[in-house]
ROTIBA-289202 format. One line per 8 residues: for each residue x, y, z of C-alpha. Coordinates in nm, 4 decimals, always signed. Example, Ala and Ser with C-alpha at 12.3 -4.5 7.8 and 13.67 -1.06 7.14 Angstrom:
2
+1.2300/-0.4500/+0.7800; +1.3670/-0.1060/+0.7140
// end
This chain:
520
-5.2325/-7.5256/-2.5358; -5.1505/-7.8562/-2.4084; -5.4045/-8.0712/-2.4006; -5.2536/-8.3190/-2.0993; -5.1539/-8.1975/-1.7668; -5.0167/-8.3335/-1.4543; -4.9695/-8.2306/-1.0999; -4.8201/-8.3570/-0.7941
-4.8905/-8.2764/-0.4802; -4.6679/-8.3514/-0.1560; -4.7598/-8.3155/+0.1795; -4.6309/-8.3608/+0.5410; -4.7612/-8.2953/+0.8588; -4.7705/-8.4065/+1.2480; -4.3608/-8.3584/+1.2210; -4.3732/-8.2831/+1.6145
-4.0050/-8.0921/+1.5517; -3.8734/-8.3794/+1.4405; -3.5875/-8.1975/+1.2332; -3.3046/-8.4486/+1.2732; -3.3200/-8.8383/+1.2394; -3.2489/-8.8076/+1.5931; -3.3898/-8.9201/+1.9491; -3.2592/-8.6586/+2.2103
-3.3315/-8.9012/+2.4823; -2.9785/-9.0694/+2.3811; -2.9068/-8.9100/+2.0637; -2.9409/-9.2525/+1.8692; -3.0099/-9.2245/+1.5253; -3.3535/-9.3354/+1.3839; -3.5295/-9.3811/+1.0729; -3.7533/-9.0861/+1.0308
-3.6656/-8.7232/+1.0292; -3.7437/-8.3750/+0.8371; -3.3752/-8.4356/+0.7177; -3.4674/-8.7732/+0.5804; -3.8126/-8.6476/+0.4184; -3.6199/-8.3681/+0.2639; -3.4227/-8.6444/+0.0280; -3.7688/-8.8101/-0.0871
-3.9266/-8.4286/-0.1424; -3.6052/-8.4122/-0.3966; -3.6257/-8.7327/-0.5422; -4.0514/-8.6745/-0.6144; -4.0705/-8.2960/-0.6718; -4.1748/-8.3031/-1.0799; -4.2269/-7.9429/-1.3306; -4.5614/-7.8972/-1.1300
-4.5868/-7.9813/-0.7841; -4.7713/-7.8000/-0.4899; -4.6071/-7.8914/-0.1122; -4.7755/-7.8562/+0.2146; -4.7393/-7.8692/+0.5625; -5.0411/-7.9626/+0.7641; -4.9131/-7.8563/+1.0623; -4.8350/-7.9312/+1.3921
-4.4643/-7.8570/+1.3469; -4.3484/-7.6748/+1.6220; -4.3661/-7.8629/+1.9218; -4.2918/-8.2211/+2.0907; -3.9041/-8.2174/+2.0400; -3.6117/-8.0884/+2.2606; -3.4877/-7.9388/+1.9627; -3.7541/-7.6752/+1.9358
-3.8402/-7.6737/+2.3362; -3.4550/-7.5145/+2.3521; -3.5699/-7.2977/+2.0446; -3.8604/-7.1550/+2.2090; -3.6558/-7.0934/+2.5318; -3.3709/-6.8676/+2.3241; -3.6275/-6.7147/+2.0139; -3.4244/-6.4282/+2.0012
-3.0712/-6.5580/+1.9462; -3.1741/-6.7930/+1.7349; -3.3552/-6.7651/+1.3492; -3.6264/-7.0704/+1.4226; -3.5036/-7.3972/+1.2752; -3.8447/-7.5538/+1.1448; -3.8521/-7.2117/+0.9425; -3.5322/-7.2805/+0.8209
-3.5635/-7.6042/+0.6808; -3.9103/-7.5150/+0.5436; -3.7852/-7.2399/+0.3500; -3.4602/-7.4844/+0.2347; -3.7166/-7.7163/+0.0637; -3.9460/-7.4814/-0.0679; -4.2589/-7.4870/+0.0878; -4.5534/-7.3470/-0.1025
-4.8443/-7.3307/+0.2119; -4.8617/-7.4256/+0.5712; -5.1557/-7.4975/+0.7584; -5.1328/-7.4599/+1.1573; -5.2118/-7.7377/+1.3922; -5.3817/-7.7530/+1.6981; -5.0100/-7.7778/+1.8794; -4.8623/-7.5145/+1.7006
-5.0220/-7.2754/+1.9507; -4.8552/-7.4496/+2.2274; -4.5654/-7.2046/+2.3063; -4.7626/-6.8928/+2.2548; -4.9573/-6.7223/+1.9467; -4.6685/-6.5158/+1.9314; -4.4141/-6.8155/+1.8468; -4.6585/-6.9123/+1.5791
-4.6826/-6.5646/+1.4320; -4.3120/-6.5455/+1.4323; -4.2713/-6.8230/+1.2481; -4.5653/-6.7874/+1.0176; -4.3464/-6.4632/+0.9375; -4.0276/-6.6167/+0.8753; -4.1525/-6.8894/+0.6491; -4.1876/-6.8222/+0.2466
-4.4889/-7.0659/+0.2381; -4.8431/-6.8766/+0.2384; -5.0412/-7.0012/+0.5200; -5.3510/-7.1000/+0.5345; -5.6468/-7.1118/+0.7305; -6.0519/-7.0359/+0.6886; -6.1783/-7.0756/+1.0501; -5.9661/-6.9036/+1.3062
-6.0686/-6.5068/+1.3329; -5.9482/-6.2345/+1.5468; -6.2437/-6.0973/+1.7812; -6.3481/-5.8173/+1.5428; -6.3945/-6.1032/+1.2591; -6.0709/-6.0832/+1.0623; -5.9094/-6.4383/+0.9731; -5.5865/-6.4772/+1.1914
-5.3878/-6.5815/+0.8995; -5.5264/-6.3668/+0.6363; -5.5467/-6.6547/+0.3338; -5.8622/-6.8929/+0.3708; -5.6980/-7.0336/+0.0519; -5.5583/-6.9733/-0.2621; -5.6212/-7.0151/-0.6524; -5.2831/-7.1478/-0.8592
-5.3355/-7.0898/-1.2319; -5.1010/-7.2606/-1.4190; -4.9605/-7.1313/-1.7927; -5.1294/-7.3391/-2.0164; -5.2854/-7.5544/-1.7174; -5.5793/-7.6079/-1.4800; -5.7030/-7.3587/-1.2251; -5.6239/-7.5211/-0.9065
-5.7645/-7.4215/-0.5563; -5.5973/-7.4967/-0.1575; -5.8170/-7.4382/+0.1034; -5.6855/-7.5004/+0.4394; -5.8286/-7.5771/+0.7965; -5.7875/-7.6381/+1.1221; -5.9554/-7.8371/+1.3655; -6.1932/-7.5904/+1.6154
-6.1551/-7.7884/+1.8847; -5.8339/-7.6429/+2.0317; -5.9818/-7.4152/+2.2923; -6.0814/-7.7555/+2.4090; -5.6987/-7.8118/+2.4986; -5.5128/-7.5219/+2.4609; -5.3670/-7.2551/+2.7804; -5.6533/-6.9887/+2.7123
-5.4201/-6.7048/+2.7372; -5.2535/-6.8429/+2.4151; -5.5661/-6.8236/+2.2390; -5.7430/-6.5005/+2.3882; -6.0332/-6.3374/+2.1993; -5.9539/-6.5920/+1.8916; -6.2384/-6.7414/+1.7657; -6.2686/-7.1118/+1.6017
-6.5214/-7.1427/+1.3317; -6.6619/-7.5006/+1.2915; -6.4201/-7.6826/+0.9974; -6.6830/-7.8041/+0.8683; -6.8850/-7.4756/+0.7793; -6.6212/-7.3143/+0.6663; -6.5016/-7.5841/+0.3899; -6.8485/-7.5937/+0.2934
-6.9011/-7.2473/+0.2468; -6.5705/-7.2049/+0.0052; -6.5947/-7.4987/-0.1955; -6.9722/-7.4000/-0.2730; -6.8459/-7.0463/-0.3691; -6.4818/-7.2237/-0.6075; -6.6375/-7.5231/-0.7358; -6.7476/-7.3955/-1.0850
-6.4511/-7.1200/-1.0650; -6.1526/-7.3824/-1.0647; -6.0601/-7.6841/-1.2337; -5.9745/-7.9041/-0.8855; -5.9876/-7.8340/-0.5007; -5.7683/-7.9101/-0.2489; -5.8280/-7.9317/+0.0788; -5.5829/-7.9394/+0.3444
-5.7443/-8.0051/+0.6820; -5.5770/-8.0337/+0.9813; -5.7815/-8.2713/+1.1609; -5.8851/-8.6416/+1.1416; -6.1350/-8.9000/+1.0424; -6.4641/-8.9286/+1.3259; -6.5637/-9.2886/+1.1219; -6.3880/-9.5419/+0.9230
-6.3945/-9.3680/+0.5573; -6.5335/-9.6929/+0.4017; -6.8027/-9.8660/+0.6371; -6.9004/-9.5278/+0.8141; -6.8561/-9.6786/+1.1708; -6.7530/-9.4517/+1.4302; -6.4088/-9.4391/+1.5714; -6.4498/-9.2538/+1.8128
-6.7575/-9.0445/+2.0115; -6.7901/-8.7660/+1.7998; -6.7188/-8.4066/+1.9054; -6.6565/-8.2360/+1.6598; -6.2367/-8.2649/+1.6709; -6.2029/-8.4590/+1.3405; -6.4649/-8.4267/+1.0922; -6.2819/-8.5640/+0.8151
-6.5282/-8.8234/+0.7278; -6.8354/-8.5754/+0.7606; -6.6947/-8.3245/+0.4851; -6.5788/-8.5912/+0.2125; -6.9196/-8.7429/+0.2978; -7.1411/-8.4120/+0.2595; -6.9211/-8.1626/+0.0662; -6.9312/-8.2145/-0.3077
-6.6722/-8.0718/-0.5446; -6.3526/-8.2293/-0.3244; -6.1344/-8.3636/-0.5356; -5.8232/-8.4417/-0.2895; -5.8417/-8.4399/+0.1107; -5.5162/-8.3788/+0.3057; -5.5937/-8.4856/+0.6607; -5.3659/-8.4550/+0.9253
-5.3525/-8.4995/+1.3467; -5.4523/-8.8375/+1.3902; -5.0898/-8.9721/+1.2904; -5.2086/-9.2364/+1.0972; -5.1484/-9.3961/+0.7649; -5.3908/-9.3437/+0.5182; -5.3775/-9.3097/+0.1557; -5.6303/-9.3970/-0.1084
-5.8960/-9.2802/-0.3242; -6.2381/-9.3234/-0.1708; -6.5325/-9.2180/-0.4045; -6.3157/-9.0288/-0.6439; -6.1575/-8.7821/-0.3556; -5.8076/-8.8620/-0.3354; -5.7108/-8.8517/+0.0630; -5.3756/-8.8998/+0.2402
-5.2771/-8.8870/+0.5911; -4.9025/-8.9021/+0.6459; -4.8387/-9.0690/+1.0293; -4.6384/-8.8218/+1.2194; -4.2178/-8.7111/+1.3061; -4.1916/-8.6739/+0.9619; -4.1736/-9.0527/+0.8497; -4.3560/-9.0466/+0.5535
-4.4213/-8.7925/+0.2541; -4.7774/-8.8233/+0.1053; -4.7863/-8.8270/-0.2603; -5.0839/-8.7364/-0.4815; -5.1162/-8.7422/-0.8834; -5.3966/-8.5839/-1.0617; -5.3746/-8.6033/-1.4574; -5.6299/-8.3541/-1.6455
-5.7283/-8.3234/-1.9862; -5.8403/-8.1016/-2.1725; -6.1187/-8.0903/-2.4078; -6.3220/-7.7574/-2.4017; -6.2175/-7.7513/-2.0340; -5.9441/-7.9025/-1.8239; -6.0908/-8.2250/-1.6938; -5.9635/-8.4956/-1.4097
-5.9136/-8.8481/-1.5769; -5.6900/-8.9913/-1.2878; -5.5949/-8.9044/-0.9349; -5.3530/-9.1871/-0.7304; -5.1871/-9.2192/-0.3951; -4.8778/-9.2800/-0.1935; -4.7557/-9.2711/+0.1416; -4.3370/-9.2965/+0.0738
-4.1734/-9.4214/+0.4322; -3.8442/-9.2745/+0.5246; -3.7183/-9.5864/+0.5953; -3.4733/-9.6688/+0.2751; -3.3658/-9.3414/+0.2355; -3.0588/-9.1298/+0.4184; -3.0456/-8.7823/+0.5787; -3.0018/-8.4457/+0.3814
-2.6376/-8.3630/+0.4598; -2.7298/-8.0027/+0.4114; -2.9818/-7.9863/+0.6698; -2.7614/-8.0981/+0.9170; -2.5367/-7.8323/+0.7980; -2.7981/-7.5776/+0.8407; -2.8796/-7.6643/+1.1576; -2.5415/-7.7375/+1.3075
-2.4688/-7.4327/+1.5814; -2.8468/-7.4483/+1.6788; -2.8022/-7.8010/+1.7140; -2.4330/-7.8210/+1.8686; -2.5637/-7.5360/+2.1703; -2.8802/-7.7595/+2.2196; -2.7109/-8.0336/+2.2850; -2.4743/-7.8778/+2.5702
-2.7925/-7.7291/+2.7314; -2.9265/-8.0743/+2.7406; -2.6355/-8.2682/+2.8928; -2.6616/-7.9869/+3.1766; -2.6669/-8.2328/+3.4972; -2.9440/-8.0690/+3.7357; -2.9705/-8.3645/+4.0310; -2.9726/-8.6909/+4.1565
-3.1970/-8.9858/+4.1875; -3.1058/-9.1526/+4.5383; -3.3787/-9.3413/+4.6331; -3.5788/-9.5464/+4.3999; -3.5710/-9.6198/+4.0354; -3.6998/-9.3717/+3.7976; -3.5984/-9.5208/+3.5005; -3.9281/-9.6325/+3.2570
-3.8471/-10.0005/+3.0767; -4.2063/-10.1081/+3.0733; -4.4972/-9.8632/+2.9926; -4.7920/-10.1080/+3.0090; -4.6321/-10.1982/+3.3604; -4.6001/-9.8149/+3.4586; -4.9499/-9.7177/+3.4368; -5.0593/-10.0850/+3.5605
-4.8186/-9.9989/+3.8996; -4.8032/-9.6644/+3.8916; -4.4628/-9.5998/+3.8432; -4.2589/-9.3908/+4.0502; -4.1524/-9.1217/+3.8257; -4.5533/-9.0675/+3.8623; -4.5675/-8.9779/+4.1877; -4.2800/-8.7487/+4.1326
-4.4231/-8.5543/+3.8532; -4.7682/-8.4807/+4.1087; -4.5238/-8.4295/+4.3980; -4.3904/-8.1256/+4.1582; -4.7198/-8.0206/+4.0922; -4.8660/-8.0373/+4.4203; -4.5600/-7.8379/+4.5756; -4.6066/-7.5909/+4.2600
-4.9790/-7.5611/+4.3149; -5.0625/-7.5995/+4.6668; -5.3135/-7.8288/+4.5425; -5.4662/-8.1155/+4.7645; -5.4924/-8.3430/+4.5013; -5.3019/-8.3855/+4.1565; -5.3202/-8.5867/+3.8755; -5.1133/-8.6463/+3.5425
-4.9985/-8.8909/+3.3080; -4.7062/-9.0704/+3.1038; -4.6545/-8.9767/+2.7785; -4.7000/-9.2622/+2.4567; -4.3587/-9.3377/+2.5328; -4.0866/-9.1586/+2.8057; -3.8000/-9.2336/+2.9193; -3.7930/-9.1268/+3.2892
-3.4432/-9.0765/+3.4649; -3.1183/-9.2561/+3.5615; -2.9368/-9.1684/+3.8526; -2.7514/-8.9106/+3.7193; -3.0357/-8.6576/+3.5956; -2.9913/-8.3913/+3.3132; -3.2564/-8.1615/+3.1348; -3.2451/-8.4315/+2.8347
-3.3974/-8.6843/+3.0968; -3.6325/-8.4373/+3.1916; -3.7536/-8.3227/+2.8344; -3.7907/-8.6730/+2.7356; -4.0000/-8.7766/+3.0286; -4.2134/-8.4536/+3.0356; -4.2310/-8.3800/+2.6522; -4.5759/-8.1530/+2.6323
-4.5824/-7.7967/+2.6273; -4.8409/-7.7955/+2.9581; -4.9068/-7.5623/+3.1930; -5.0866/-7.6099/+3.5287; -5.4285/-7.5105/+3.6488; -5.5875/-7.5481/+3.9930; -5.9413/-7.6387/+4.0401; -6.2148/-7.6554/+4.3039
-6.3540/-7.9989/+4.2479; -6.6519/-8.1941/+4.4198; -6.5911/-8.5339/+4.5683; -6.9107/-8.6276/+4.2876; -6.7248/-8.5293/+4.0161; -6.3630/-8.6720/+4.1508; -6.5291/-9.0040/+4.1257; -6.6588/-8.9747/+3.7891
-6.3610/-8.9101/+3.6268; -6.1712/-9.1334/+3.8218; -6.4443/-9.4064/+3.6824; -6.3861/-9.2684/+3.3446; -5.9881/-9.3089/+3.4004; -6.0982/-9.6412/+3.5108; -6.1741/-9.7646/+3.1498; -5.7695/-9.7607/+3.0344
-5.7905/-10.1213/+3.1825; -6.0008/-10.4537/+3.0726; -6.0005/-10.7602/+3.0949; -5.9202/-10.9810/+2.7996; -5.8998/-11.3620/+2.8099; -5.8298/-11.4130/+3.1395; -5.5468/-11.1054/+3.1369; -5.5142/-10.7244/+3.2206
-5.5274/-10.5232/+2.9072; -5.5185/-10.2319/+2.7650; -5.8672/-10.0862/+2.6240; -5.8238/-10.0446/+2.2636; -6.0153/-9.7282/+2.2250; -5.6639/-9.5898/+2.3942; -5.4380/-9.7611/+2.0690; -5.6944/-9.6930/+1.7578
-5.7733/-9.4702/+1.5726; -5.4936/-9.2665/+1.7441; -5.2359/-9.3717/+2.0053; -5.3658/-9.1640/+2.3239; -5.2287/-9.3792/+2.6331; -5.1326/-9.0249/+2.7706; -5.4959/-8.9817/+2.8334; -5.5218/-9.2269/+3.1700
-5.4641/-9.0127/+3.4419; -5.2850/-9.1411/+3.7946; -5.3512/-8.9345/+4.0791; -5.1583/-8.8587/+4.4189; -5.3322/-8.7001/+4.7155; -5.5941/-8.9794/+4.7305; -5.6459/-9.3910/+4.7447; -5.8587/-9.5065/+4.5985
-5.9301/-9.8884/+4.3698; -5.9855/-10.0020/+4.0738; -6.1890/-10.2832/+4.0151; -6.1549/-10.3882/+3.6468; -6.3785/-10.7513/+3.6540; -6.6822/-10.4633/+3.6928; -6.8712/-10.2856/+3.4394; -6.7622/-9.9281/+3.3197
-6.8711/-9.6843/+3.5781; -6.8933/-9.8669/+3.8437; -6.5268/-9.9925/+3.9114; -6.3795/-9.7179/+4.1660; -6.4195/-9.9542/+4.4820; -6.2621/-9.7164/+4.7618; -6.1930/-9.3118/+4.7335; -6.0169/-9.1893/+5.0524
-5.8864/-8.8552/+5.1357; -5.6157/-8.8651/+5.4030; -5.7529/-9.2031/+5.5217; -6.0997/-9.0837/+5.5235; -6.3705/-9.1794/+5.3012; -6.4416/-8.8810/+4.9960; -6.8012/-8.7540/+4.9890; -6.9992/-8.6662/+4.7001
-7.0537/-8.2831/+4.8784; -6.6733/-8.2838/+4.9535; -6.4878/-8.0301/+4.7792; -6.1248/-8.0162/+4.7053; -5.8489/-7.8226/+4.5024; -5.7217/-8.0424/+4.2533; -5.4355/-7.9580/+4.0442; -5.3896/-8.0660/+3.6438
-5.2068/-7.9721/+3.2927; -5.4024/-7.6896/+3.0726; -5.5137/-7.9684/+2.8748; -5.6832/-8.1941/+3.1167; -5.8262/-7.8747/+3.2574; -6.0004/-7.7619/+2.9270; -6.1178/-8.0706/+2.9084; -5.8575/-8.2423/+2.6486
-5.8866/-8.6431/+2.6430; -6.2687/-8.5677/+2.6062; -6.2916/-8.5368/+2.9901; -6.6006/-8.3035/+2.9884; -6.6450/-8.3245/+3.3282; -6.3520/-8.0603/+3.4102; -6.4632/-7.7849/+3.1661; -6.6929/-7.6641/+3.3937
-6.5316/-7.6335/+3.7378; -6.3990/-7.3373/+3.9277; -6.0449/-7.2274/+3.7958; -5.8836/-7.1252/+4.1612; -5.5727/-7.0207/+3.9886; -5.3588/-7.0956/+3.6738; -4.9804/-7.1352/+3.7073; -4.8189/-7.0123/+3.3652
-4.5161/-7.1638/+3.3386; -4.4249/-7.5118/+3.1391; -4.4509/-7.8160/+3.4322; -4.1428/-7.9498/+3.2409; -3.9681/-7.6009/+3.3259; -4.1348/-7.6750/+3.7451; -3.9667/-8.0098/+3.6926; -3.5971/-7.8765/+3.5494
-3.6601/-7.6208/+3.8800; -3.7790/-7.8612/+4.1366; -3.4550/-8.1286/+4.0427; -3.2578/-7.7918/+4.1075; -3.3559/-7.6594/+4.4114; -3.3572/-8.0450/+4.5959; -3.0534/-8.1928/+4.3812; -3.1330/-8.5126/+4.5801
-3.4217/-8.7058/+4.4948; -3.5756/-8.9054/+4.7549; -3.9054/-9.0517/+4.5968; -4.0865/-9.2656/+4.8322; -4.3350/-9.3930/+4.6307; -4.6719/-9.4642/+4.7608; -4.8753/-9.7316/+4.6519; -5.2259/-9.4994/+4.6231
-5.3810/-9.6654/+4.3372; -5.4313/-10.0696/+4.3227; -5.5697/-10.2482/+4.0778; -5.8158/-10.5298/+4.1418; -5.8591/-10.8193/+3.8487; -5.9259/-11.1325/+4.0608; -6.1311/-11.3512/+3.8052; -6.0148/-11.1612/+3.5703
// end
């Protein structure tokens, strides 16, 4: 027997369908791509290496919307390339449930890689994905085991017919419980966790309130016998050892690879005498060729589905150059995304938001415009909602803004430790003000209802995506109100429909929602 040994392990996650170094809003080439990652994966893969995927794969491009729309003609391209590079395990993500549990189950199907998950169960107790983990014994080697979760908090954001009778055991638990039954079994465990970091992994302050979506810091903290942590969903960089657990997080759209290295030796038993980390960025290397082969007629018929022309914007500018300046103005392509809703719905009152970045739409408007404006997998849901409750979330909305030496800016809890700017609501349906030189909670100044002041006994039908509704952005305060209908198709598919039916787009675009920052 050998008495050194030495693995590798590689991991990506948070690719968002990001198959091509691509951006479908104007097909531009860009600097990070599965097709670029696949090179580095080459270039690092050594006699003993492990890959994963920590999900959240198979939603947030046009690539894979168009995928989803035409399953059946098509063999799924994340699958594809997966299966190209050799993937030994996938864990799911919280948006890989986004199109359906039966999109996921396809594709956990079609993929070689084992996946796996300890804390999502069927309603008579069985694990959804069969493998809580798995023990790798290598010849003349260490006993190595990958145990792989996801974060419980999706029925927090996910359409609940997706997700019927599943049932999401707390990450935490079910971590615990494994390693305490491996630890004296195997020679190293993994765990591959797709979730974040609740506090900053060094100092133990809290990022964020804690609710239980990441809990990254609380199982490297309490849960002994970890000797590497692959986190995943907060898109950020991370990569060091902290306490002798080797942990990576590799940022998201597939720019990075994460890279550990764990040399044993062995002396009566195979022993850890060095574990290391990387985070390789895609941006010195080149695309795959053969990817691009691979995906070529999947790619070629997307591309003519996108460039469909479906209307016309003739009056206003929808167009999105400044995103600090579209949620500080409310830009127009906001009120049209509510006007769809609130046609869609019936709804009194609607609310949404822009995405990190969109691109919103030139005069001439195509489904590409549309896909990168609207680029969630959302549905809609109606509620019945007090005129109490309007205004606290509206003061919670309220906190996007501060003010910062002398200036409007934008709160940083909405930049760090994850980029979340999609999680400031505008509404349409209702006036109301801001006042952002006032504490938190106590900065919506007016609230009118067709001209007429809202009332805390008031009740209205409000209209929002199947994330807001569930609560997503931590907005508590909507979990609990009367669902008065759910509309169950994607609002990018209402937009594509509504641009279809009107061709013309006449957006007038009402100036609802002012900001106040005198003395700023």
């Amino acid at each position: 027997m050998s008495e050194k040994f030495k693995l590798r392990v590689l991991s990506t996650s948070d690719i968002h369908g990001s198959l091509l170094a691509k951006n479908y809003a104007d097909n531009r080439e860009v600097n990070y791509g599965f097709s670029i990652v696949s090179n580095i994966i080459k270039e690092k893969r050594i006699k003993n290496t492990l890959l994963l995927d920590i999900g959240d794969d198979l939603q947030g491009n046009p690539l894979m919307y168009f995928h989803q729309l035409h399953r059946r003609k098509y063999y799924n391209p994340f699958a594809e390339v997966m299966n190209y590079l050799s993937y030994d395990y996938f864990i799911p993500g919280n948006h890989d449930f986004n199109y359906g549990l039966d999109y996921l189950q396809d594709f956990v199907k079609n993929i070689k890689a084992k996946t796996l998950c300890s804390n999502i169960y069927n309603k008579d107790n069985s694990l959804l994905f069969k493998f809580p983990y798995e023990i790798v014994k290598y010849e003349n080697g260490p006993k190595v085991a990958i145990i792989g979760s996801t974060t419980q908090y999706i029925p927090n954001w996910e359409n609940p017919s997706y997700i019927k009778d599943l049932i999401f055991e707390n990450a935490f638990d079910s971590i615990r419980r494994i390693v305490k039954d491996l630890r004296d079994k195997v020679d190293l465990i993994i765990v591959a966790y797709h979730g974040g970091f609740e506090r900053d992994l060094r100092t133990g302050q809290p990022y964020v309130v804690d609710t239980g979506e990441n809990l990254g810091y609380k199982i490297i903290k309490n849960i002994s016998g970890i000797d590497c942590f692959i986190s995943a969903h907060q898109h950020r960089y991370i990569s060091e050892v902290i306490n002798g657990v080797a942990v990576i997080q590799g940022g998201s759209r597939a720019d990075s690879l994460g890279v550990i290295d764990i040399d044993f030796i062995f002396k009566d038993s195979w022993k850890v005498i060095n574990k290391s980390t990387e985070l390789i960025k895609t941006v010195n290397y080149k695309e795959d060729e053969l990817i691009v082969k691979l995906l070529k007629k999947i790619e070629k018929d997307c591309q003519k589905f996108l460039d469909k022309k479906i209307g016309n914007v003739v009056l206003n500018n929808l167009v999105v150059k400044d995103m600090f300046k579209a949620r500080l103005n409310k830009h127009p392509i906001v009120t049209f995304i509510n006007q769809v809703q609130l046609e869609s719905s019936g709804a009194m009152i609607s609310a949404t938001s822009l995405p990190n970045e969109v691109t919103g739409f030139p005069k001439s408007i195509t489904v590409r415009n549309v896909l990168s404006t609207y680029v969630y997998a959302n549905t809609l849901s109606v509620l019945e909602i007090s005129g109490r409750i309007l205004r606290q979330i509206l003061e919670k909305n309220a906190e996007y803004f501060i003010c910062d030496k002398g200036k409007i800016a934008i709160n940083p809890k909405f930049s760090y430790p994850k980029v979340q700017h999609y999680n400031y609501d505008m509404f349409d349906g209702i006036d109301y003000t801001i006042d952002i030189t006032e504490p938190f909670g106590e900065r919506i100044k007016s609230l009118t209802y067709q001209d007429k002041d809202v009332f805390d006994d008031q009740i209205f039908s409000l209209v929002v995506n199947n994330y807001r509704a569930s609560g997503g952005g931590d907005f508590d305060e909507y979990k609990n109100l009367k669902v008065i209908r759910q509309i169950p198709f994607d609002i990018a598919e209402l937009i594509i429909d509504y641009i279809v039916k009107y061709k013309d787009l006449h957006i007038i675009n009402k100036k609802n929602i002012k900001i106040k920052s005198e003395n700023c």
